[in-house]
C-alpha positions in Angstrom: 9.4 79.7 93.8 8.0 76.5 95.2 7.8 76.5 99.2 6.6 73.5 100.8 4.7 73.7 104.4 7.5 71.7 105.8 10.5 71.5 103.7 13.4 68.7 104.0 15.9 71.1 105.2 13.8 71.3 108.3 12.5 68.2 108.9 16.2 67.1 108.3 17.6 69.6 110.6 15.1 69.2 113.5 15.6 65.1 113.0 18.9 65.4 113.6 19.3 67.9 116.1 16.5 65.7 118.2 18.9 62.5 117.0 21.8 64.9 118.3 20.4 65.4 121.8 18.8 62.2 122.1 22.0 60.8 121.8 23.8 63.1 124.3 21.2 63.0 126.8 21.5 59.1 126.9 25.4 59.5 126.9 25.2 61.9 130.2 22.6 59.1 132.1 24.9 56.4 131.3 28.1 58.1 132.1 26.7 60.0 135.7 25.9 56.3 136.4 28.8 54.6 135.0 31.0 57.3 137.2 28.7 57.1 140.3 29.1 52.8 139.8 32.9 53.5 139.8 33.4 55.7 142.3 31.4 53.8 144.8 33.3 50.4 143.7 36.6 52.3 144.6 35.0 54.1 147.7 34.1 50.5 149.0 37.6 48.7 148.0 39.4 51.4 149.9 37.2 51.3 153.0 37.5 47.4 152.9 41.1 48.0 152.7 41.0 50.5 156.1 39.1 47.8 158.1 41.6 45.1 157.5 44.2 47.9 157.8 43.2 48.5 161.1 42.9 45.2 162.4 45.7 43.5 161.1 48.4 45.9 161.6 47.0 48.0 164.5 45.5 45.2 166.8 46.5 42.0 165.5 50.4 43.4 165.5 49.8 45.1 169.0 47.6 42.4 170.7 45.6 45.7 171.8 42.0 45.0 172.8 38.9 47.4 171.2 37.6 47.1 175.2 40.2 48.6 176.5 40.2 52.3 176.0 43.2 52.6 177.3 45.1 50.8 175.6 42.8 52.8 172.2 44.2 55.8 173.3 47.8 53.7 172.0 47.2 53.6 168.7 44.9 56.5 167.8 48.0 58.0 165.8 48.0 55.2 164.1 44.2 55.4 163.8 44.8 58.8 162.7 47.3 58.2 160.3 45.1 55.2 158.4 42.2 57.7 158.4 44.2 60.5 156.9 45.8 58.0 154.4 42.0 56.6 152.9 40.2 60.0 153.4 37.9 58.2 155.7 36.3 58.4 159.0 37.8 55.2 161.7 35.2 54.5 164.3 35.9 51.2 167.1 32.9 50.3 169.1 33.3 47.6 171.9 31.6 43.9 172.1 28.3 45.3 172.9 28.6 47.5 169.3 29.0 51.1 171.5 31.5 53.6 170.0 34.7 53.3 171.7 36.9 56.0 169.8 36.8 57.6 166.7 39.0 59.4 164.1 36.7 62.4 163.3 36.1 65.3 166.5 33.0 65.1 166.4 31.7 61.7 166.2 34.1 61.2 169.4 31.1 63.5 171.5 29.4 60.1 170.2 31.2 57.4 172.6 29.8 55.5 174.7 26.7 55.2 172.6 25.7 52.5 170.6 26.1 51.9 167.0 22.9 50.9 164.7 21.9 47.3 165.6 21.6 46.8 162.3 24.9 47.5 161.5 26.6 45.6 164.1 24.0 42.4 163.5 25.5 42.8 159.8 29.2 43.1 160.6 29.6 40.3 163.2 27.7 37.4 160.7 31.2 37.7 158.4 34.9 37.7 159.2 35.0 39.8 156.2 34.2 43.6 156.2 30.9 43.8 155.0 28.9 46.8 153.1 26.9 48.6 155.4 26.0 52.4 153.8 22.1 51.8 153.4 22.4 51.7 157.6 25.0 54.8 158.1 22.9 56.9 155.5 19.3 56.3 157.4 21.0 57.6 160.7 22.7 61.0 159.2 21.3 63.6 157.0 23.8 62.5 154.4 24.9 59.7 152.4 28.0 57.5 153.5 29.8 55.0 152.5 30.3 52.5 154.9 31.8 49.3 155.7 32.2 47.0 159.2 33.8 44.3 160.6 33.5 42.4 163.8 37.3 41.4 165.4 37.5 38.4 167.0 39.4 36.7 169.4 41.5 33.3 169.4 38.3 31.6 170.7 35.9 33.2 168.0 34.2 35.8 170.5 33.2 39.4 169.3 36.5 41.7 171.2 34.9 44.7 169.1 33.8 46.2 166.1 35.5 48.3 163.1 33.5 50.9 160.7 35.1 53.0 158.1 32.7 55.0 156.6 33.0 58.5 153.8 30.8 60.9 152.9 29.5 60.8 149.3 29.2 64.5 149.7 32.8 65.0 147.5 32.0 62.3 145.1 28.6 64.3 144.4 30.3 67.6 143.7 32.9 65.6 141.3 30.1 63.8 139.6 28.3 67.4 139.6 31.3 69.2 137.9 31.5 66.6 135.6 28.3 66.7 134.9 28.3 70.5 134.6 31.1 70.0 132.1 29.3 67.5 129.9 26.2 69.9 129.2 28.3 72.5 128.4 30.2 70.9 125.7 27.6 69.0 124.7 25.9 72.2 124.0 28.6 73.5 122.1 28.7 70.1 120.2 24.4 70.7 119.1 25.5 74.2 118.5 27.8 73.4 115.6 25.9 70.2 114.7 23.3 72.4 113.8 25.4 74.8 112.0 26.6 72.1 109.9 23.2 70.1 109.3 21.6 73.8 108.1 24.5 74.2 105.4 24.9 70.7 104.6 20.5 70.2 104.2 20.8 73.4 102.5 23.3 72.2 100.4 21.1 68.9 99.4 18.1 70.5 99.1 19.2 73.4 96.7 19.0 71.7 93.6 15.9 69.8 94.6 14.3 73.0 95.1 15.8 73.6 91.7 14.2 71.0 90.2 10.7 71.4 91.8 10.9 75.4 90.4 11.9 73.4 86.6 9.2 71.1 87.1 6.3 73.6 87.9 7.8 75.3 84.8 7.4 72.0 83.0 4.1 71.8 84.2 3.0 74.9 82.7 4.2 74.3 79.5 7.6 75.5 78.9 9.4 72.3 77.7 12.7 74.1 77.2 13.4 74.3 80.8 16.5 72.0 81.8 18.2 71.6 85.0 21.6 72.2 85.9 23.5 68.8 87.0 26.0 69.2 89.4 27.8 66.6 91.1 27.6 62.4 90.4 25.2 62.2 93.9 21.6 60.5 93.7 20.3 64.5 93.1 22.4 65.2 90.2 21.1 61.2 89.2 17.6 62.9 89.9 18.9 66.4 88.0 19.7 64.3 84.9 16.6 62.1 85.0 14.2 65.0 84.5 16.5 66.3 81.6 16.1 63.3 79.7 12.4 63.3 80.2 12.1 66.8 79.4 13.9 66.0 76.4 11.6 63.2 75.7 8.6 65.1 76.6 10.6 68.5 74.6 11.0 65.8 71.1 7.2 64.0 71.6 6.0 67.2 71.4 7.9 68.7 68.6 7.0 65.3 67.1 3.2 65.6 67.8 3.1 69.7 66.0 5.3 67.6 63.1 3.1 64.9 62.7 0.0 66.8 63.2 1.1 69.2 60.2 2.4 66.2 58.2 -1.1 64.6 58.5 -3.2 67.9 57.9 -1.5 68.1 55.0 -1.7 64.2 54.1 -5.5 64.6 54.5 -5.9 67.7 53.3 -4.4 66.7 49.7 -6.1 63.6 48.7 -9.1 65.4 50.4 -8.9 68.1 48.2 -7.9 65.7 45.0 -11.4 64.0 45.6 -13.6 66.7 46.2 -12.0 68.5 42.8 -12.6 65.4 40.9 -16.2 64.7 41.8 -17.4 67.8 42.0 -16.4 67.8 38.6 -18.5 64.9 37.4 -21.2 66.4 39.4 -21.1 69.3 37.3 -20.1 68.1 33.8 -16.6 69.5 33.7 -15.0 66.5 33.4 -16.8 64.9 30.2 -17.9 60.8 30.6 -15.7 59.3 28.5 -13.1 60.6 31.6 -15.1 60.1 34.4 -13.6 56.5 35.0 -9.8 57.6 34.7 -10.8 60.0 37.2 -12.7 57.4 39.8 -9.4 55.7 39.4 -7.8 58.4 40.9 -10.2 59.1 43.7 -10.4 55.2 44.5 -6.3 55.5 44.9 -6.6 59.0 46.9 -9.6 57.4 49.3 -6.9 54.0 49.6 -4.3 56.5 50.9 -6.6 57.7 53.5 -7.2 54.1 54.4 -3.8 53.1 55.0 -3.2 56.7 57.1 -6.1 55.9 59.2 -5.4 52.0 59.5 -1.9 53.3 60.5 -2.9 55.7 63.4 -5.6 52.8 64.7 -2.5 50.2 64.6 -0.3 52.9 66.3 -2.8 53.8 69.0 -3.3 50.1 69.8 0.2 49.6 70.5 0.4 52.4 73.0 -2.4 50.9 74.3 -1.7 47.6 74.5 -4.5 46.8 72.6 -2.4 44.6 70.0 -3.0 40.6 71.0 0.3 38.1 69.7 -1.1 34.9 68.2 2.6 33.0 68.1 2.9 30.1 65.7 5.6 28.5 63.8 5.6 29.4 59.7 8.2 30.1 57.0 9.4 33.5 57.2 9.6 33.2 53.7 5.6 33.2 53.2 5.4 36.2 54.8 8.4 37.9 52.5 7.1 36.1 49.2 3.7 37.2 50.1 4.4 41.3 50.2 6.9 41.1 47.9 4.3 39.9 45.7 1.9 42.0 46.7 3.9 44.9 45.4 4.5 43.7 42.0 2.9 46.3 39.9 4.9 49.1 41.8 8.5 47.1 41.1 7.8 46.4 37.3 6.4 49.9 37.2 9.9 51.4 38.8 11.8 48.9 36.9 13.3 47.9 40.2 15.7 44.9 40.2 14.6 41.9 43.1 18.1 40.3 44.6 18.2 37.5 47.0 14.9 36.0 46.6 15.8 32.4 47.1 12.8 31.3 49.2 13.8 28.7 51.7 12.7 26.8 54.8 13.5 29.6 57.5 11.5 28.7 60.5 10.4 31.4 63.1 8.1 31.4 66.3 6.0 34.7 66.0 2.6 36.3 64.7 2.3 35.5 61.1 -0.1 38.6 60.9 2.2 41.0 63.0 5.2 40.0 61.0 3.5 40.7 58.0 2.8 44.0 59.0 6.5 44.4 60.0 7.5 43.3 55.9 4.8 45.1 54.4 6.5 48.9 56.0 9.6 47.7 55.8 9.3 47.1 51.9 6.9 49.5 51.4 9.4 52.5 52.6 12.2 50.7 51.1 10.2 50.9 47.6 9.2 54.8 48.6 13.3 55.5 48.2 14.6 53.1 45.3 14.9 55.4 42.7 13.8 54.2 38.8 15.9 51.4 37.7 17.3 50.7 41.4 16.9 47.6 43.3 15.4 45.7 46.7 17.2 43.1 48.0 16.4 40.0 50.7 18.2 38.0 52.7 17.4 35.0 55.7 19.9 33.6 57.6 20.1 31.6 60.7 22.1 31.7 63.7 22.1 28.1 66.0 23.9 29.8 68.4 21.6 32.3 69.3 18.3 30.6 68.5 17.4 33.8 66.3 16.7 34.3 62.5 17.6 37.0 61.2 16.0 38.9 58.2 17.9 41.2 56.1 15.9 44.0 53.2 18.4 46.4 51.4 17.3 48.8 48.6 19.7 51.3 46.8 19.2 55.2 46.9 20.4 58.2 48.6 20.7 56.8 51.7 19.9 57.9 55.4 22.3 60.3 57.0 24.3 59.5 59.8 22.7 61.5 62.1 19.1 60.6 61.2 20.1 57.2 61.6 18.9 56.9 65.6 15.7 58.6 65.2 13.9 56.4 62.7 12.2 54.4 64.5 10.9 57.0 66.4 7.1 58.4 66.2 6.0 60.6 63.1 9.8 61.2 62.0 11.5 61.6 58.4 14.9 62.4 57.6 13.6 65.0 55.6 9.9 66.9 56.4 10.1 69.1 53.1 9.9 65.7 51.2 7.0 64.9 53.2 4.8 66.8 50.6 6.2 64.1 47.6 6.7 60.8 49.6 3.3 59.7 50.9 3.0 58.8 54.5 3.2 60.2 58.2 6.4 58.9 59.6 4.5 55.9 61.4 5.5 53.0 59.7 9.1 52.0 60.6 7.7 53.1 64.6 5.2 50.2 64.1 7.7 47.6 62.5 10.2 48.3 66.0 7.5 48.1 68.6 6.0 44.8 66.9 9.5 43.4 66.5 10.2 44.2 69.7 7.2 42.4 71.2 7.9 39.4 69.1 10.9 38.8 70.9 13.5 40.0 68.5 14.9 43.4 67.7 15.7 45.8 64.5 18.3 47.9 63.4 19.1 50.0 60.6 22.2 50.8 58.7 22.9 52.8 55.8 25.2 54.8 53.3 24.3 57.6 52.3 24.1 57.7 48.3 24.6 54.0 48.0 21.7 51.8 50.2 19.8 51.7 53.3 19.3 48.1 54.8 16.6 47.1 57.7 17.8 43.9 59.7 15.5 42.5 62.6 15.9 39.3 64.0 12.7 36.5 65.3 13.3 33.3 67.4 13.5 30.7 65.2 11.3 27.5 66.1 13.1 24.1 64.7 10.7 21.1 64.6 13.0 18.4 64.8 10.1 15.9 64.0 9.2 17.6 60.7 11.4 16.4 57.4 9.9 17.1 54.9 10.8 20.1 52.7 8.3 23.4 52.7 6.3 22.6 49.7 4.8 26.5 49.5 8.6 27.9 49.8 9.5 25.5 47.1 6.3 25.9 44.7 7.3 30.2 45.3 10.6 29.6 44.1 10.0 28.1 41.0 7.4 31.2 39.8 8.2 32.9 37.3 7.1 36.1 37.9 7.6 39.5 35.8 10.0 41.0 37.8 10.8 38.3 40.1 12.4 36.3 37.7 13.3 39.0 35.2 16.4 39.0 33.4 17.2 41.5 35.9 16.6 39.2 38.9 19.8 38.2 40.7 
């Protein structure tokens, strides 16, 4: 079985389990400082709240005075209340920024000291509390919030200060828990991601694995193999894709042994035939007065070869693309009056019955040369299947809608089955390979007459029933020369021929 280096199912699975905690790491940043953001915003608002509190309905209401520390010692229920209320530590320093009183034990050992300058500088510029944690937190070993305000008197002088100030030591252990919570279900989340991205890249990469084994296979030479489709996804798209060219590849090849055999034997035959006859004039076995119906036959066996070989070179120049369009504007009907001409001898000789051959102007925009070609196998393969005393008929018609002529050649017979019918114009095929060894030719010609159709802009179909006629229709763009009235004197002049067969009393 084929094993890659690196398959998809891991490249997939490590992608996304590195998308997966990419993803979650950059949720846990954002959210540890989304939450810190938040819970410093509310810290602050209700330490704001506490200073204004405190001054409005403690000393403003009471008239008391942050000097006095008597008249402190009032209120410090009140004081304590407010500070049990917010979760925060109250501390009033005088005018002078010296601690007066405060709610926590142990910052009361503190009084009488001073407060940071820089603290008190901040908190008496506004009559608004003002944010001063960066201070608090350089003079502790932890991190406080902290907010101050200076009071003032009726005549705008500093009475005292107010701080309200928290630890961020609770927040942290929140934010840590949360934290703590996070990794573990985003864990739990990678976890089962991964569970799911090894079945579900398993799941993908199955049939691809499938279809690499089928294509080694293919590789080695076994055309039969085929891979099972499953599924409408872009895999069972892929799945399907490499059937059909196996398929291809499966019916080119059977084609290629065919055609190889058919033209073994179409060279082998007149091959032999030639070598018999002239190495019997060498050696006298076939007397003189012979010797020229026998050339005759050699000269027809060597023109077979001629038009197998010419065949092969015009089919490997298509492939190629080799074959160069020289578009002009012509008659169709030069081209049909031409080959039908052309193959006089073999009509009169078959007592075949012409239909339909009304030359007229019919106007088309293509290779003369090519489309020539394109008659000539068309008729020719048509006058391979007309049995003795059957006919070959022709028909042009235009279509001004379209902008297409369309040429129509019917010849009785047995017919084509119905399901030969798609596979005609393919390479080297014939409705019937044991006839192959009576009806000359290697299953080339009606492959040449679609590809050079095809490149002339128009298209060719086939239809048929069996024991009563086959009929080839392709269509050309037509080319209408508005400027040009006058009549096609050729069509006109090959219309009024009397020829054999052409105009036979069979002709209709």
């Amino acid at each position: 079985m084929y094993k890659p280096n690196r398959s998809i199912a891991s490249r997939f699975f490590l992608t996304i389990t590195l998308l997966i905690v990419a993803n979650l790491f950059f949720i846990g940043i954002t959210f540890v400082f989304f939450a810190n953001r938040y819970f410093e915003s509310d810290k602050m608002s209700v330490l704001n709240i506490c200073v204004q509190s405190v001054e409005e309905n403690v000393f403003n209401s009471n008239k008391i005075y942050i000097d006095k520390a008597d008249e402190i010692r009032v209120v410090a229920e009140d004081l304590r209340l407010i500070s049990e209320t917010t979760q925060s530590i109250i501390i009033l320093a005088d005018s002078e920024g010296n601690i007066v009183t405060s709610t926590n034990q142990y910052a009361n050992n503190f009084a009488g000291r001073p407060m940071p300058q820089a603290a008190v500088y901040a908190a008496k510029l506004t009559t608004v509390p003002v944010n001063v944690s960066q201070v608090f937190s350089e003079n502790h070993t932890e991190k406080y919030y902290a907010v101050g305000k200076a009071v003032f008197d009726e005549h705008m002088n500093v009475q005292g200060y107010i701080f309200a100030c928290s630890s961020t030591k609770h927040i942290i252990l929140f934010t840590n828990a949360l934290l703590s919570m996070f990794l573990l279900s985003s864990s739990i989340m990678v976890l089962v991601s991964s569970v799911v991205a090894l079945v579900v890249t398993s799941h993908m990469t199955t049939p691809l694995r499938k279809i690499a084994d089928a294509a080694k296979r293919f590789s080695q030479g076994d055309l039969s193999v085929r891979v099972k489709v499953e599924g409408a996804d872009e895999v069972a798209h892929l799945a399907t894709t490499f059937n059909n060219m196996a398929e291809f590849a499966d019916k080119n090849e059977t084609s290629r042994s065919n055609f190889v055999a058919n033209i073994a034997h179409e060279l082998r035959t007149p091959m032999t035939s030639i070598k018999g006859f002239v190495d019997g004039i060498i050696d006298g076995t076939i007397p003189a007065e012979r010797q020229d119906t026998y050339l005759k036959i050699v000269s027809s066996e060597v023109g077979r070869l001629a038009r197998l070989t010419n065949s092969m070179l015009d089919m490997s120049k298509l492939e190629s693309g080799e074959f160069i369009m020289n578009v002009s504007r012509y008659n169709i009907w030069d081209t049909i009056s031409d080959v039908a001409f052309a193959f006089e001898s073999r009509i009169e000789n078959a007592d075949i019955q012409v239909r339909g051959f009304e030359p007229t102007r019919m106007i088309v925009s293509a290779d003369k040369d090519i489309i020539h070609q394109v008659v000539y196998n068309i008729v020719d393969n048509a006058l391979k299947f007309t049995p003795h005393g059957g006919y070959i008929g022709f028909n042009v018609s235009e279509d001004k809608q379209t902008g297409f002529i369309t040429v129509k050649i019917r010849n009785s017979g047995e017919g084509i089955p119905e399901e030969a019918l798609p596979y005609i114009f393919d390479r080297f095929y014939k409705t019937d390979a044991s006839r192959s060894v009576h009806i000359k030719g290697a299953g080339i010609g009606m492959y040449i007459a679609k590809t050079l159709v095809q490149r002339s802009g128009g298209d060719i179909r086939v239809e048929s029933e069996v024991g009563e006629y086959t009929e080839f229709i392709f269509t050309l763009p037509a080319a209408t020369d508005k400027n040009e009235k006058a009549a096609d004197t050729k069509a006109k002049k090959e219309k009024s021929i009397k020829g054999p067969r052409l105009k036979s009393p069979k002709h209709k």
